[in-house]
Each structure stands twice: as structure tokens, then as C-alpha cells.
N, C-alpha and C positions, 0 to 999 in steps of 0.2 A: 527608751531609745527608739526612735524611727529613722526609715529610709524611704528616700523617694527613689523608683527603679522605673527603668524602658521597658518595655519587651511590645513587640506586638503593634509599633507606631503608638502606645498611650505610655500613659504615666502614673501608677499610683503608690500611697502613703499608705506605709504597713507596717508593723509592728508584731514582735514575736508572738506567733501563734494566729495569728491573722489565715483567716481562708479565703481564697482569691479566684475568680473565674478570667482567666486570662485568654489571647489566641492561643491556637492548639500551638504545642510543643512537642518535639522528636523526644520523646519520654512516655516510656510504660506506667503502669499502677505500680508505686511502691518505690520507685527509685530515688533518690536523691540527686538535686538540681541545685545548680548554682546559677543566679543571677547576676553578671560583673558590671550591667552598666547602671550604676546606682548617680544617680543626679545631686542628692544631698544626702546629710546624717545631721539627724538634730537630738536632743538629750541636753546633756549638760552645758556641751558645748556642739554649733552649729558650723557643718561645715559642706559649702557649696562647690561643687566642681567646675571644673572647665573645659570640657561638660560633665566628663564624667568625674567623681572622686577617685583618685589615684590608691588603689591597693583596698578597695572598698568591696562588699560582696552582699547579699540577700540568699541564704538559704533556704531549701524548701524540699517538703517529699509531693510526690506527684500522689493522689488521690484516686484521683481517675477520669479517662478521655470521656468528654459527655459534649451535648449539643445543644446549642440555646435556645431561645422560642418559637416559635414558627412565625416567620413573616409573614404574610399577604399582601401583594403588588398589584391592585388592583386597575387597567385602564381602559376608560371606556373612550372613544371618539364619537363623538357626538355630529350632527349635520350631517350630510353627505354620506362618510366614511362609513357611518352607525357599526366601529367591529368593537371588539371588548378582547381582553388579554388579562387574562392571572396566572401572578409567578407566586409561587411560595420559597421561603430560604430558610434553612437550618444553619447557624454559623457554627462550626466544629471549634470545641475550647477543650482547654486543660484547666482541672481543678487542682490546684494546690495551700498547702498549707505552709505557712511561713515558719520556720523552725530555730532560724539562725539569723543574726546579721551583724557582720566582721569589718571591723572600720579599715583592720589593715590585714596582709598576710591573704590576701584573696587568691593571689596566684600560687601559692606553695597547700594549699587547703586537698588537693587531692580530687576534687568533688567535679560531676560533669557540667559542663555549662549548658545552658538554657539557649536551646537554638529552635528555630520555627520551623515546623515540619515542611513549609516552601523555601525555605533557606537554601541558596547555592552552597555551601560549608558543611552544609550537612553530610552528603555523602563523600566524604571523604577519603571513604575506602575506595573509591573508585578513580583514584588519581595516576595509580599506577601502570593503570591500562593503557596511557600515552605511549610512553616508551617501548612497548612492546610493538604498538601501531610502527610506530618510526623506524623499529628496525625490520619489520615488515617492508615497507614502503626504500630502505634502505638495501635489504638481497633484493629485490625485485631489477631496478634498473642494471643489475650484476648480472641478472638471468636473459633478463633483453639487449643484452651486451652484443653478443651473436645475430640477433634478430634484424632484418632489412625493415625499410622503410615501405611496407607495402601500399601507404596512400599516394608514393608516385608513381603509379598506374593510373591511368586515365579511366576514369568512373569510379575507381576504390574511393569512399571518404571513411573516417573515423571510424561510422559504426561499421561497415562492409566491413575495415581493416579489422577491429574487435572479434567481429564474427568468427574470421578466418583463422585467426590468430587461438581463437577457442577450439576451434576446430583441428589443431593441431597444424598449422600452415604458417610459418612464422618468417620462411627468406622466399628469397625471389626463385631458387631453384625446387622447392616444395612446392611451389605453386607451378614452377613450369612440368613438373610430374604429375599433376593432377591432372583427367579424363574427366573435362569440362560438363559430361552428359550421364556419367555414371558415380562421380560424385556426391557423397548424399552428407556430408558432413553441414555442406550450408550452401548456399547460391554461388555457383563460381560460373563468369560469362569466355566463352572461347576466347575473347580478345582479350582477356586478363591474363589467360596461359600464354596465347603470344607476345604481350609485352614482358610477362613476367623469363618467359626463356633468351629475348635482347638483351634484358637486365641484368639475369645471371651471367652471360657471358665475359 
């Protein structure tokens, strides 16, 4: 029995016990992987997906993270230009060994799947960090609830307003308390305290 499987943008024909240099994979030495997007299964009988075969699998143990030839990029500009450029590239692969391949029951099999160490999916653990941002983002406008609109002051814009606001200065009457010259929290101009003691009133 064979399978044709994805990984990696290619496509290849394996067969139990098959060793394979594929693109690198989020997988250690030693682990076992599951391959789910298998294209066909042929043997006795042949059977083609669309695209993928439904309930179909390629097993395998990871061998070990290695890197393949070394490239040389050579370019020269010739006339005029006369410069020259060499790039070398190493492409980082996973070797594995083909161990299994399951026509059906892929998804109840328990086994990790085969995901690409650039894969968005991959880190998945890191999903839960959303929610916490949001309710962040959530007590915040609760806290500036209280807080004036310090950019209607003539000369405050955003970052001036930010500053202040850092500085512990958040209504129009904190700022008319402020001693424009002895002040060191951040730049405050006298005509800020005067508009800002109109404001409070």
C-alpha cells in the first residue's frame, strides 16, 4: 500500500517504512507525527481525494532536524556596473521515517499532526492572550471615566495630552494646581494653567 501526502507546498509517494527529507516541521527527534493531508491511497484498491482523502493519514517518527546542501548564488554584473554578489543558503528539513498509513480513523488515532515550524497554527498556545488584552483595554476607559479632555486647551495635542496624563495630571483642575515653572513632571506652558483653571470652573 501507498500514499501520496502534502506537506511543505510538495507532494510525495511513500510507503511504510520510507525515509523522507521534507520542509522542517514543529517536531523534535523521536516524536511521532501525523500527516492528514494525504492526496491518494493506492494498493489493492485506488482511491483519490477531493483533494484530500477523507479519514485518511501517513504516520511517521521524526528522526532528526538537519539541513540540506549548501547553495551558492552567484552574480556578477558585467559592463559598467563590474560588482559581484554571493549568497549561500542552507534549507532547514525534518527527516522522517514513514511508519504507518491509515486509510481511515485519522482523526480518532490520538497522534500529533504535522504542522510547519512557519505555520500560523502552530502556536496555539498563545491564543489566550487575546482576552486578557480586551479586558485590559475594557477597565481602562472605566478608569478615564473621571478624566477631562485635556486636548481642549489651546496648544495641548495628543502627545502633550499623553504626557500629562503620565505625569499624573488627568482633569482640568490638576492642571490648574500646577506651578507652571517649578513643575518637573513634564513641560507644562502658563497659558495651559490659565485655560485649564476657566475650564474647571
Amino acid at each position: 500500500m501507498f500514499a501520496v501526502l502534502k506537506t511543505g507546498g510538495k507532494q510525495y509517494k511513500v510507503q511504510a517504512g520510507d525515509v523522507l527529507r521534507v520542509e522542517k516541521l514543529a517536531a523534535d527527534a523521536g516524536e511521532k507525527i501525523q500527516f492528514n493531508e494525504v492526496l491518494m491511497l493506492g494498493g489493492d484498491s485506488t482511491v483519490v481525494g477531493a483533494p484530500f482523502v477523507e479519514g485518511a493519514a501517513v504516520q511517521a517518527d521524526v528522526i532528526d532536524q538537519i539541513k540540506g546542501e549548501k547553495l551558492i548564488k552567484f552574480v556578477k554584473r558585467r559592463r559598467k556596473h563590474s560588482s559581484k554578489r554571493t549568497v549561500g543558503h542552507r534549507q532547514k528539513l525534518t527527516l522522517v521515517r514513514i511508519t504507518d498509513i491509515l486509510a481511515s480513523g485519522a482523526d480518532k488515532s490520538g497522534v500529533k499532526a504535522a504542522i510547519g515550524s512557519g505555520s500560523v497554527s502552530a502556536p496555539a498556545e498563545a491564543a489566550p492572550a487575546k482576552p486578557a488584552k480586551a479586558a485590559k483595554k475594557a477597565e481602562a476607559p472605566a478608569a478615564d471615566a473621571a478624566a477631562d479632555d485635556l486636548t481642549a486647551i489651546n496648544g495641548v495635542g495628543p502627545a502633550a495630552a499623553k504626557k500629562l496624563v503620565e505625569a499624573g495630571i488627568s482633569t482640568y483642575a490638576a492642571l490648574a494646581a500646577v506651578d507652571a515653572e517649578t513643575f518637573e513632571g513634564t513641560k507644562v506652558k502658563p497659558e495651559w494653567v490659565e485655560q485649564a483653571k476657566e475650564l474647571a470652573k
